[in-house]
KEKE-3310 file (N, C-alpha, C; in steps of 0.2 Angstrom, whole numbers, plus 5000, padded with zeros to 4 digits):
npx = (5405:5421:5431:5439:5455:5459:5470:5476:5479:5490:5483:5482:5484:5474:5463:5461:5454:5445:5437:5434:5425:5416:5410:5401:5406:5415:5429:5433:5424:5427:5441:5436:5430:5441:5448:5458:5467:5460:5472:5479:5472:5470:5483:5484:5477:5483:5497:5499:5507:5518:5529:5532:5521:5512:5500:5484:5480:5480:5464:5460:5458:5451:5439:5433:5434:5419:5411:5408:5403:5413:5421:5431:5424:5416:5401:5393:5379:5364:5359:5346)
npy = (5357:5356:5370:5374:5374:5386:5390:5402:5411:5425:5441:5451:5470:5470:5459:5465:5476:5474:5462:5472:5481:5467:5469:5481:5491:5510:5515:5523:5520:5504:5507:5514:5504:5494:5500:5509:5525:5533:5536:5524:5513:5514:5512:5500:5494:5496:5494:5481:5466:5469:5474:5486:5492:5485:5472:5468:5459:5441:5437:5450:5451:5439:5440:5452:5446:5439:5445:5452:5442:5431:5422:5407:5396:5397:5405:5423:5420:5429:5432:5426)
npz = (5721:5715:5711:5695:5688:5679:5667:5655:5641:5642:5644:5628:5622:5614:5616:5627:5624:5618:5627:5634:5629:5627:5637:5638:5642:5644:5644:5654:5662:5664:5672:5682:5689:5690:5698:5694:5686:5671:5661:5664:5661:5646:5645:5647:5638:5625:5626:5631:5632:5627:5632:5634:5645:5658:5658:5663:5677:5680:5689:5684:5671:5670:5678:5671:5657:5661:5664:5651:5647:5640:5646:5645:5651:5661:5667:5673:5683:5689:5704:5713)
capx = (5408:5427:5432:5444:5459:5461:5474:5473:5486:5492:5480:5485:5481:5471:5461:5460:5451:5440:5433:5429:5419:5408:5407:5398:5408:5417:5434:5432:5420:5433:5445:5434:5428:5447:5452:5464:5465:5460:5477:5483:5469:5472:5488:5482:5474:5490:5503:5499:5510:5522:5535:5532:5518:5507:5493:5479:5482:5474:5458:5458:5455:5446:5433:5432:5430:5415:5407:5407:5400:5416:5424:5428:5422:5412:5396:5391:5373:5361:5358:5338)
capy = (5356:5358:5372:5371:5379:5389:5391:5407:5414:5432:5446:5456:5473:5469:5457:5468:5481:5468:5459:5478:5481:5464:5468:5487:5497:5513:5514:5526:5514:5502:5512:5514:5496:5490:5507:5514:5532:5531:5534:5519:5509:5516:5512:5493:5494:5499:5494:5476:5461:5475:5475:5493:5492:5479:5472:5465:5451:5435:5439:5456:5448:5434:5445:5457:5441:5435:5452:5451:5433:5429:5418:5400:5393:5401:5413:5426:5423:5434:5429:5424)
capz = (5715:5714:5705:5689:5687:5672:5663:5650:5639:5645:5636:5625:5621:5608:5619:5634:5622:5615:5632:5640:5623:5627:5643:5638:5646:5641:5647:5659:5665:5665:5674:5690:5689:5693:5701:5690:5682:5663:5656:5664:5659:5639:5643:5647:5630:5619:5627:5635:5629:5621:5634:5639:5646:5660:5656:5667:5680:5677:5688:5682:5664:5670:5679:5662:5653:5664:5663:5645:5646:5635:5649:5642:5657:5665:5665:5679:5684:5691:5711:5715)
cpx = (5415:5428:5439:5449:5460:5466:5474:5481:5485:5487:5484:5481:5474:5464:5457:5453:5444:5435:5429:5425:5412:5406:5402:5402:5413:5426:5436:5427:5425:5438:5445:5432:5435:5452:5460:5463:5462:5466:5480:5480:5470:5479:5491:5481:5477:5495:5506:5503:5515:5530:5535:5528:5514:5500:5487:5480:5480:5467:5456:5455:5452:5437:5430:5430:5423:5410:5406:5405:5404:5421:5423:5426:5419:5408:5395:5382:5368:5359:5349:5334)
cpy = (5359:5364:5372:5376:5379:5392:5395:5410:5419:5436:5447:5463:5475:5464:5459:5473:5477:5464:5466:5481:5476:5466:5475:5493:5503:5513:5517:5522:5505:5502:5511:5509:5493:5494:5509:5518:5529:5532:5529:5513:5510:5512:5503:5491:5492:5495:5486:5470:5465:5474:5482:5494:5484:5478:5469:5458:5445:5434:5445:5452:5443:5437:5450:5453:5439:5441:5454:5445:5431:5423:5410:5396:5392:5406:5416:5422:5425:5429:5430:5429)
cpz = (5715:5709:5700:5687:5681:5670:5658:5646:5642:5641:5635:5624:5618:5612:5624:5633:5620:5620:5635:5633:5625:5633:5644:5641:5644:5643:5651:5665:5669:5670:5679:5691:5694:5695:5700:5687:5674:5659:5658:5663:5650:5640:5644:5638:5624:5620:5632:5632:5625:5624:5638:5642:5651:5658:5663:5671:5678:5678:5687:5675:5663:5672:5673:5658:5656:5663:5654:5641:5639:5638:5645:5646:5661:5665:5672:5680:5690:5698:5712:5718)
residu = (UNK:UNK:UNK:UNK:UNK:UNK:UNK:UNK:UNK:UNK:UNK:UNK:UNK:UNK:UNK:UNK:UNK:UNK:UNK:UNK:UNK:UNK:UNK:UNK:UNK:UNK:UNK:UNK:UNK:UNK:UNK:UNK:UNK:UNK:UNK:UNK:UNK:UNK:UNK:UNK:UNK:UNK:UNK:UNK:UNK:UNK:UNK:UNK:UNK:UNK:UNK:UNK:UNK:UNK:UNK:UNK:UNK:UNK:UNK:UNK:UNK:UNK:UNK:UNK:UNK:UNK:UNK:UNK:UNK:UNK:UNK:UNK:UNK:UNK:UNK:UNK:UNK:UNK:UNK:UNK)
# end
């Protein structure tokens, strides 16, 4: 099956905090998951779509969405 290219607005802040919530995870969790310190994962959280701040790449917050089975696309499932 071909797979389908997605299209996603940019997160936001607000969004970034919101997916790594479905996904259970604390932010320190977070953090080590996509191997950055914890203030610079806080500072994804705060500060993402602001200007002063970067947020998440496209499969950084695709993967975060997928793990939080919030993807619109797509679900993770468990291997056999």
């Amino acid at each position: 099956m071909p797979l389908k290219i997605v299209t996603m607005v940019p997160a936001t802040a607000a969004s970034i905090k919101a997916a790594r919530q479905a996904a259970g995870l604390t932010q320190a969790q977070a953090a080590e998951r996509f191997d950055y310190s914890l203030r610079v994962w806080q500072k994804k959280e705060t500060e993402a779509g602001t200007g002063k701040g970067s947020g998440l790449s496209q499969a950084e917050y695709e993967l975060l969405l997928l793990l939080g089975d919030r993807h619109p696309d797509y679900a993770l499932v468990a291997k056999k």
